[in-house]
Structures are given as C-alpha cells and as structure tokens.
N, C-alpha and C positions, 0 to 999 in steps of 0.2 A: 186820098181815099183811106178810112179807115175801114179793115177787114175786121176784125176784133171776129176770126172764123175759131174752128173748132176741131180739135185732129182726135181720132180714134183709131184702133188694131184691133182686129178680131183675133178669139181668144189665140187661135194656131201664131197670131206675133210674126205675121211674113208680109205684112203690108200694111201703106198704113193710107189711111184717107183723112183729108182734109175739106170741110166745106163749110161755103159761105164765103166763099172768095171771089173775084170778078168784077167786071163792073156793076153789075146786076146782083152781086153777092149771092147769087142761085147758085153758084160753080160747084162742081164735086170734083177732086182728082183724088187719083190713087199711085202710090207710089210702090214701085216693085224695086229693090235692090236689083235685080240682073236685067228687070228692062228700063226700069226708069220710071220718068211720069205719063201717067195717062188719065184725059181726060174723060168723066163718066159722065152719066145724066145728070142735068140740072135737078134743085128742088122745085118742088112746084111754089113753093113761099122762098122769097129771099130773108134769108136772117143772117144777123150777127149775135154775138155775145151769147150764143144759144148752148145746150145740153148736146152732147152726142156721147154715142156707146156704142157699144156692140152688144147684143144680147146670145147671141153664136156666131159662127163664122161665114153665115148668110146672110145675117140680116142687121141692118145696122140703123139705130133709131137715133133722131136730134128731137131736143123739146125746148119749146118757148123761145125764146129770143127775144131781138130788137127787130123791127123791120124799119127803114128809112128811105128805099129805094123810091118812092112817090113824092118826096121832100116834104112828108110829117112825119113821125117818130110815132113809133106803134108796138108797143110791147105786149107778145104773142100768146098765145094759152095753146096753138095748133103743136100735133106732133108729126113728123113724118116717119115713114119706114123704106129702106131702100133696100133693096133685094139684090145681092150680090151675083146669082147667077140670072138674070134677065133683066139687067142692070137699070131697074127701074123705080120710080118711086112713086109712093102713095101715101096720101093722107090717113089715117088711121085712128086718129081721135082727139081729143081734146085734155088739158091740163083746169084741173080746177078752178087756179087762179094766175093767169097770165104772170109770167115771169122771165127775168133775162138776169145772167152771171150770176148764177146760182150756181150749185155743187151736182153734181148726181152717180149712184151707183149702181148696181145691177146684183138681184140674190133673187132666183127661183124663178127665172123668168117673168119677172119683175124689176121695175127701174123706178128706184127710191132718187125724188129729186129735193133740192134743202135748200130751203130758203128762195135768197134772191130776193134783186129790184122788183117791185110792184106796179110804181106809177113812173110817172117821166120827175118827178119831183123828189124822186130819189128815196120814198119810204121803202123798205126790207120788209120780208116777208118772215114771218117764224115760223110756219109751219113744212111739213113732212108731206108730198105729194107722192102715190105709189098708184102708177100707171102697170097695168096688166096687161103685156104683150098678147094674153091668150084672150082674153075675154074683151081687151079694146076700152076698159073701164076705168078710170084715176080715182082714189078716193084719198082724203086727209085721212093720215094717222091722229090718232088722241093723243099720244106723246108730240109733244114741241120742243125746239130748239133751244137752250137756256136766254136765248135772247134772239132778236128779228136782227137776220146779217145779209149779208150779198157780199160782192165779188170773194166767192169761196173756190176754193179748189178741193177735190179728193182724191184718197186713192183708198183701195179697198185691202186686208191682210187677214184673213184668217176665219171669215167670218166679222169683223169688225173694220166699220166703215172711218177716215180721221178725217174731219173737215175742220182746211185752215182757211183763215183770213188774216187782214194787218192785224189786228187785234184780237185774235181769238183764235183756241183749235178745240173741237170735241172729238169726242170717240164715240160713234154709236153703233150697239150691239144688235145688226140684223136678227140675231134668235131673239135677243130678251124685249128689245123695241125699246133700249133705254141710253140714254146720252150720260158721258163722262167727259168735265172739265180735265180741257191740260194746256191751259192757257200761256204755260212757259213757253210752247212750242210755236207761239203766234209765228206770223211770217215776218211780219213789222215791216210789207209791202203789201202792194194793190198790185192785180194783173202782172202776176207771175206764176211760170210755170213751176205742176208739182208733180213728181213719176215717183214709182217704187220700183226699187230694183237691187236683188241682192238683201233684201231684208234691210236696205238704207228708204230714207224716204228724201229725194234730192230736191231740192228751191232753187229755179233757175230764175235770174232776172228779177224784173219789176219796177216800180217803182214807188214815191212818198210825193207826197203834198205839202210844198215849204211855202209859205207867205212872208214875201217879202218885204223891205222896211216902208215901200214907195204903196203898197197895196195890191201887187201884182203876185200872182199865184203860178208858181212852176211847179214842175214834177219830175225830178231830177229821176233818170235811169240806171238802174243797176243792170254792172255783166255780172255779179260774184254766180258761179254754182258751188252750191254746197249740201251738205247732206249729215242729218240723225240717225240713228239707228232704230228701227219702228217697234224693240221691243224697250229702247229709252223711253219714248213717248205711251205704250201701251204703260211699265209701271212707271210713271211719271217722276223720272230722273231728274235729279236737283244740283249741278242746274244742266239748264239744255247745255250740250255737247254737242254745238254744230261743229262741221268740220269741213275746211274750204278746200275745195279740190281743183279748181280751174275759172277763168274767167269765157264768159265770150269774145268775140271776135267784138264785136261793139254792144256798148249798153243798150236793154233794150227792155220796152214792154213784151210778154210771154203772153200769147193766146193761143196759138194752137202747138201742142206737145203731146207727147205720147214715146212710150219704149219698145223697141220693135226689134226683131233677130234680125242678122243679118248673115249671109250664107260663107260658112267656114272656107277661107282660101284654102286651095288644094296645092300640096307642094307637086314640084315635079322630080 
C-alpha cells in the first residue's frame, strides 16, 4: 500500500496530525507527545499526495490530492476542513483546477497552493491557487510560477514562501505576489521531506530516477538529512552551503513531516 499521506501542526507546535493513511487512506491520527496516538475522524474523500495546513489551531484544511481507493486514479480539486474541537470534518469547497503534490502555504487566512500534477499523464500545473477560508472561494493569481512543476515542497519565513523541487527552488513574496529564482537550492530529489527550523531549512530523504543499462527504471532512496540556512537562500549564496547532520535509520521516500515541540523533561 502506498500512503503518499500528509502530516501538519497547528500554529501552538504541540501536536501533530497525519492523514490519508489506512486502508481506505480516509484515516486522521493525532499525535500527542504525553499521550501518544490517537485516532480522529475520517475524511469524507480518501486522498493521497494531497495539501494540508493548519490555518489556526482549530482548524486544519487538506486540498486536492490523488484518490485511488475505487481502483482508478482520480486527481481531486475537493477541499476539506476538519475542526479540531468536534473532531469533525466537512467539505468546504473546491480548488480551480484539480491537483495532487503540489506545495501550499498559508498568509491572512488564506492557503496559497503552487503548482502540482494535473492529469494522470503527469503534466504540472504553473499556476497560483488562493482558497479563502472565510468566503469558501479559490481564485488564480495573475502571477505564475517561472515554469509548470509538481512534487514541490515548502516552508514559509518571514513573509516569503521557498518552494523546492528536484530541479528547482523560488521564492515567493506573499505581500508583493512575485516570484524569485534560486535554483542552486534545488533538492536534486523527488518526495522528500522539507521543515524550517531554527532559521535552517532541513531536506530529509528522498529519492532519483536512474535508468538502467538493461531498460529498467529504479529509484534509489536517500536517508542524508541535511540543512541551509534560509537567510543563504533568501540572498542567494553562491554556492549552496548544505550541511549534513544525520542520516535515517533507513533510506526512505519522505511524505508526511512536519516540526513539532516537545514537552521539556522536568528534572527531579
């Protein structure tokens, strides 16, 4: 079974949720540092490869995806909203144009999503989706992406959102609505995880697409974690200064991550 789920922490960082898991990939769990995991409501749509955020610390949105649970492949434009204190969820509106492993951020009560798969045939989307938690309404931005990408990851600093892929990273400036190449920072993997933390921005995992001599296509896994410093990549340091800090426990593709506090030991 591939999960390819989606993990998020609301802003307060004391817990984190994961969904899209299961056999039904509807699953929600929540993990709490002192009690552990527990299981939430399902979604009402099964997806993989999908959006999720928190927009506060109530309410936590996933958008687009992949659905496959029927056994055909169905890539989504639905979004849901799940409500932290009556742990339930609901449909809430629609994405312009159906998308799955795409990037997405959050600024003003709004969730800016980028890019991402289109069709099942693998075309990428170049535009800017901005869903409206208050009004329920997605509309395209006029600025576009310097090119049509997918499998993106982000993380947000300052105002300024950095969306990487194997080949690519921009910068885009939620006030001004305008994108910045800094393409030294590419990941130069697929489906690997990206956190900020510490004013580092860390690449866990992943992996490449090698073709072999015989015709046959593998995808060798990375454990490296490593990490930049996000004010290298805001002025575009030459050259990247990644810096390798640890490996995994085994190589792996990276789908759901996220950075989360955990409760200070008390001495005695």
């Amino acid at each position: 079974m591939r999960y390819e789920s989606a993990a998020c922490v609301p802003p307060s960082g004391r817990q984190l949720y994961v969904t899209g898991v299961g056999q039904n990939m509807k699953e929600t769990w929540k993990l709490d540092p002192e009690s552990g995991w527990t299981r939430c409501a399902d979604m009402n749509q099964d997806r993989r490869r999908h959006c999720a955020t928190f927009v506060n610390d109530a309410s936590m949105y996933v958008l687009g995806g992949m659905s496959t649970i029927t056994g055909s492949r169905v890539i989504l434009d639905s979004i849901e909203k799940y409500d932290v204190e009556t742990n339930a969820w609901k449909m809430v509106g629609r994405l312009k144009y159906p998308t799955c492993l795409a990037a997405c951020a959050v600024f003003n009560e709004s969730i800016y999503v980028f890019g991402g798969r289109r069709t099942l045939q693998k075309a990428s989307l170049g535009c800017v989706q901005v869903f409206d938690t208050v009004s329920g309404v997605c509309e395209e931005l006029p600025q576009r992406l310097p090119r049509s990408m997918q499998m993106l990851r982000a993380v947000t600093w300052n105002g300024l959102v950095i969306i990487t892929g194997k080949t690519e990273c921009v910068i885009f400036d939620l006030q001004k609505k305008a994108f910045q190449t800094r393409n030294r920072f590419k990941s130069g993997m697929n489906q690997f995880g990206l956190v900020l933390e510490n004013d580092r921005i860390y690449l866990i995992g992943g992996h490449t697409k090698e073709t072999q001599a015989d015709g046959r296509v593998i995808r060798p896994a990375s454990d490296e974690v490593k990490s930049v410093a996000v004010r290298d990549v805001i002025d575009d340091v030459n050259p990247a200064n990644w810096i390798q800090h640890a490996r995994l426990l085994h190589p792996a593709f990276t789908h759901a991550f996220a950075v989360m506090s955990l409760p200070r030991a008390v001495a005695e």
